[in-house]
C-alpha positions as CSV (number, residue, x, y, z in Angstrom):
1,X,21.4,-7.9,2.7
2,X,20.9,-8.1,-1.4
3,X,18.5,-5.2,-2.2
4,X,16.7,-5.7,-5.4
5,X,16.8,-3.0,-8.0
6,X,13.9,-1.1,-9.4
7,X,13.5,-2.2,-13.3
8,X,10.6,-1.5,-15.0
9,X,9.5,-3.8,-17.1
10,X,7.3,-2.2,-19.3
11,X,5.0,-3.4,-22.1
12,X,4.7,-1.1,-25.2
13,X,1.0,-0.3,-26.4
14,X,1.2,1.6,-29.0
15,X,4.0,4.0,-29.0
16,X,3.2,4.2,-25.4
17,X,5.2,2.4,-22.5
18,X,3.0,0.9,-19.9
19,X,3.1,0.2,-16.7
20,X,1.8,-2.8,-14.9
21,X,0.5,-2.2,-11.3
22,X,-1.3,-5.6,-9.3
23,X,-3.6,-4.1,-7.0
24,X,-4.0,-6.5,-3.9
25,X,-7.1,-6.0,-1.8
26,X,-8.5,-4.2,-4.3
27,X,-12.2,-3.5,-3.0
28,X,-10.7,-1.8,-0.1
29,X,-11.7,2.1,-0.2
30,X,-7.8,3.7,-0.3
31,X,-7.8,0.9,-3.1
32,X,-10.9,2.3,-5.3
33,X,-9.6,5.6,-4.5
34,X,-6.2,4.5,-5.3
35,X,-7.6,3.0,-9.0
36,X,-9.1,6.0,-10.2
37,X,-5.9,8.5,-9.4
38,X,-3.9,5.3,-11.4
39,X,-6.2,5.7,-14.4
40,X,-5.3,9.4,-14.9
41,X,-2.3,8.3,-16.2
42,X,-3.0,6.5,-19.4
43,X,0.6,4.9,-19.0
44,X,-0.7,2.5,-16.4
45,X,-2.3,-0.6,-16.6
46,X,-4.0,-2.1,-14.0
47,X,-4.7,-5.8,-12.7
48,X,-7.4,-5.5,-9.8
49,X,-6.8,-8.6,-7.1
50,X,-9.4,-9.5,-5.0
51,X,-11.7,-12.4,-3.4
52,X,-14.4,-12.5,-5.3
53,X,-13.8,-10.3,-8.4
54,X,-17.9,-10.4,-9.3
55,X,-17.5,-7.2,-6.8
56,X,-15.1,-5.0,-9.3
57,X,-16.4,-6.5,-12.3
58,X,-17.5,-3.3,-14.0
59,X,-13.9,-2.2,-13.6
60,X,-12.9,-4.4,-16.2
61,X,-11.4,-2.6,-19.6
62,X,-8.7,-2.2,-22.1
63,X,-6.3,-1.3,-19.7
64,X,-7.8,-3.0,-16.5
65,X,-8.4,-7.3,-15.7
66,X,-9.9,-8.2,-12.5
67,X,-9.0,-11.5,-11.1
68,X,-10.0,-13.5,-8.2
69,X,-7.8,-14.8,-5.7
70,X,-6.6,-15.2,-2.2
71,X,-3.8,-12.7,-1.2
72,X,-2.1,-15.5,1.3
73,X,-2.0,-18.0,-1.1
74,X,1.3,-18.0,-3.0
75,X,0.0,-19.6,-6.1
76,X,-2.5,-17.6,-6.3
77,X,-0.3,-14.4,-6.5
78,X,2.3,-15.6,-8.6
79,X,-0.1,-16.8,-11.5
80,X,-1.3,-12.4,-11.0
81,X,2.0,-11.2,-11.2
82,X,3.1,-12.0,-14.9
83,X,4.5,-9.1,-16.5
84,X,3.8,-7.0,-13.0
85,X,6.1,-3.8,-12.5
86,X,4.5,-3.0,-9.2
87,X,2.4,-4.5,-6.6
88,X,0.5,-2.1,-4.6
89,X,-0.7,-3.8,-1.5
90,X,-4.2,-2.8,0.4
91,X,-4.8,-5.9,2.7
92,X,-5.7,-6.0,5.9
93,X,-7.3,-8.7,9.0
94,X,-5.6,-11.3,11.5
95,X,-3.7,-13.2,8.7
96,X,-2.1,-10.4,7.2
97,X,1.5,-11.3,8.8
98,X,0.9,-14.3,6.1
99,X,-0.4,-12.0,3.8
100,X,2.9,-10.4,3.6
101,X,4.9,-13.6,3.3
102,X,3.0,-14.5,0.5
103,X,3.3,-11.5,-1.3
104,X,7.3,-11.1,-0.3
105,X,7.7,-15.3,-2.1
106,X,4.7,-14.5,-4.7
107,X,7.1,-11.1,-5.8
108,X,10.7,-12.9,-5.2
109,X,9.5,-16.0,-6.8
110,X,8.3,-13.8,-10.0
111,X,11.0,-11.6,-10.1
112,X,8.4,-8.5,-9.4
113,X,10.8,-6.0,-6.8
114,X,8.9,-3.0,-6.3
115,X,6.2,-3.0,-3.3
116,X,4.0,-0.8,-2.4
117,X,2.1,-1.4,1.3
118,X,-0.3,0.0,3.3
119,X,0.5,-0.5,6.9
120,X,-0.6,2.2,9.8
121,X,0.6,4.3,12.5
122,X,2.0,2.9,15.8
123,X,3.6,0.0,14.2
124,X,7.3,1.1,15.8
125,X,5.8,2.8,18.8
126,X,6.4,6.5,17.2
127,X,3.3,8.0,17.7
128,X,4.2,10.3,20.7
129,X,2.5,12.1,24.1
130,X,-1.4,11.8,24.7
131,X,-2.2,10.7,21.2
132,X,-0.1,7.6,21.0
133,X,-1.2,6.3,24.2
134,X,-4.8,7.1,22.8
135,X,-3.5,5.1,19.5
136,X,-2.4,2.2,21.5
137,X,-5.8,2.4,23.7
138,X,-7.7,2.0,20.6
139,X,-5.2,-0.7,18.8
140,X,-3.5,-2.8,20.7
141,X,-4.4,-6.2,21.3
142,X,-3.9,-7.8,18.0
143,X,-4.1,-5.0,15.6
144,X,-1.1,-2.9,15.9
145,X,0.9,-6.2,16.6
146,X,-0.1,-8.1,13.6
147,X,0.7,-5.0,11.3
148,X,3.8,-4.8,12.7
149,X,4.9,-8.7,12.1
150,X,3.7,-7.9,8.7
151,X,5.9,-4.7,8.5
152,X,9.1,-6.5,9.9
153,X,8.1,-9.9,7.2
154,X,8.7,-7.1,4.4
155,X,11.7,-4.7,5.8
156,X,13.3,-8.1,6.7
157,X,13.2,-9.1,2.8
158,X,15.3,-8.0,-0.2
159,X,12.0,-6.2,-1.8
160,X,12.2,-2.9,-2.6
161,X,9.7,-1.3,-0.9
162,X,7.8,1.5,0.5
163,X,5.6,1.4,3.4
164,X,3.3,3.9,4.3
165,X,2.0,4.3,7.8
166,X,-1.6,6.5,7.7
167,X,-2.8,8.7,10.3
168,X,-6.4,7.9,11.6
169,X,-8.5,8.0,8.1
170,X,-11.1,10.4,6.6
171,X,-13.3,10.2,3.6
172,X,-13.0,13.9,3.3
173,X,-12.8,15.1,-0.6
174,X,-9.1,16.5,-0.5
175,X,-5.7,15.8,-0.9
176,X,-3.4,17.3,1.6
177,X,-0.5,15.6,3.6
178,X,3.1,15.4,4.9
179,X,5.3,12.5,5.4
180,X,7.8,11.5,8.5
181,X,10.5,8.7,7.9
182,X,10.9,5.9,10.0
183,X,12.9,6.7,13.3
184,X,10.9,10.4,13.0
185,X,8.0,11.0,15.6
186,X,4.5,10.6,13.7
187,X,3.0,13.8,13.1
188,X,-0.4,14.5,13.1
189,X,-3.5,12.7,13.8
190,X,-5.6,12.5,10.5
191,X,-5.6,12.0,7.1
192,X,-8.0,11.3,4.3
193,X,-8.3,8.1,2.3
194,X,-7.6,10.1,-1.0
195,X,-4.6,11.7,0.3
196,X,-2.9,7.9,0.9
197,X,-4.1,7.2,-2.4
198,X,-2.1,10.1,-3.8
199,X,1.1,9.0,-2.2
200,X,0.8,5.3,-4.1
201,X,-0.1,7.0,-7.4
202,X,3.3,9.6,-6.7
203,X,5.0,6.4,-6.1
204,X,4.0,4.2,-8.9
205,X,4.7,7.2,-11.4
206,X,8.3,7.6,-10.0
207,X,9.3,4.3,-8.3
208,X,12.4,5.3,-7.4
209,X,11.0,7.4,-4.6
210,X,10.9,6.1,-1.1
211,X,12.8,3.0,-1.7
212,X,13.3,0.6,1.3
213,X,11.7,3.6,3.5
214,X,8.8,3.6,6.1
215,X,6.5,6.8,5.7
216,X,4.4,8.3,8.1
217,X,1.3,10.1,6.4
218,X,-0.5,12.9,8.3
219,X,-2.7,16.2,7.1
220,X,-0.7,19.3,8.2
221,X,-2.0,20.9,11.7
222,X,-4.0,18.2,12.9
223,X,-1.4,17.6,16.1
224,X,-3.8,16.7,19.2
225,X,-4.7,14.2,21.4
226,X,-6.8,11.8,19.2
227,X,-8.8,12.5,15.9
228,X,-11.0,15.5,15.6
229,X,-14.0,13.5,15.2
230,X,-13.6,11.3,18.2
């Protein structure tokens, strides 16, 4: 299999070298949370991706364009990917096995290589004991095996990309986590959405982290049978 090489194409503003993140799903909460962390670093540059960009419309700025299109549709991506480094993917629903096909053609198509995907735990049946069964209680029957297609859609692909695989999500106000690799039992049973969101800023500010790699994302000493708040 070719793999596709991480090159930054940056655009200069200034003296400074930008870089160019698409953010697919964009409305999505690990997204928002995802946006802001981006922002700290003035060397990004942001294009928010959405349905109906009327919701992120305030976002808009010198450094951020919101545009409105369908994250299946092929043409739709490609026309958002101009001059895109990175796409950082936060989709989700019963089509997102299409979802990632479009994105995989959209980013070969355009030349864009480095992907960034939310997926979720379970996906490879590595979540062990009581709390995997739980997982699969509470998943199976068209989640976990649509997440998984669209896994396989992307690792079967010459992008160069990361995956990330959350524990159960949070909204607490922290940042705290540890990563398995793919063939590694999951760890864990919770994490918060600004902890994932952490992981894609790390990423996006070193790319060459993680490439072609499946991470598992947990908050240390959270091991039990299902979430704490369940």
């Amino acid at each position: 299999m070719q793999v596709l090489q991480y090159n930054r194409r940056q655009k200069r503003k200034g003296d400074i070298m930008m870089t160019n993140v698409l953010v697919l799903g964009a409305n999505g909460k690990i997204a928002k949370l995802a946006t802001a962390q981006l922002l700290e670093n003035d060397q990004n540059q942001l294009t928010l991706f959405l349905r109906n960009a009327k919701r992120l419309a305030d976002a808009a700025s010198d450094r951020v364009k919101v545009v409105e299109g369908d994250a299946s549709n092929e043409a739709d991506l490609k026309a958002a990917m101009t001059g895109i480094d990175i796409v950082y993917a936060n989709l989700a629903g019963h089509n997102i096995e299409a979802e990632a096909k479009a994105v995989v053609a959209a980013m070969t198509a355009s030349h864009v290589d480095r992907l960034i995907w939310i997926s979720t735990l379970g996906i490879y049946d590595e979540v062990p004991g009581n709390y995997g069964k739980w997982n699969h209680q509470m998943l199976d029957g068209g989640y976990l095996e649509t997440y998984a297609a669209a896994a396989k859609v992307i690792e079967d692909s010459d992008i160069n990309y990361t995956l990330i695989r959350p524990a159960w999500l949070d909204n607490k106000d922290e940042i705290d986590y540890e990563t398995t690799k793919k063939g590694e039992a999951f760890k864990g049973t919770e994490v918060s959405r600004k902890s994932i969101a952490a992981v894609v800023a790390k990423l996006v500010a070193d790319p060459s982290q993680a490439n072609r790699e499946s991470l598992g994302v947990n908050k240390p000493n959270t091991d039990g049978d299902k979430p704490a708040w369940y």
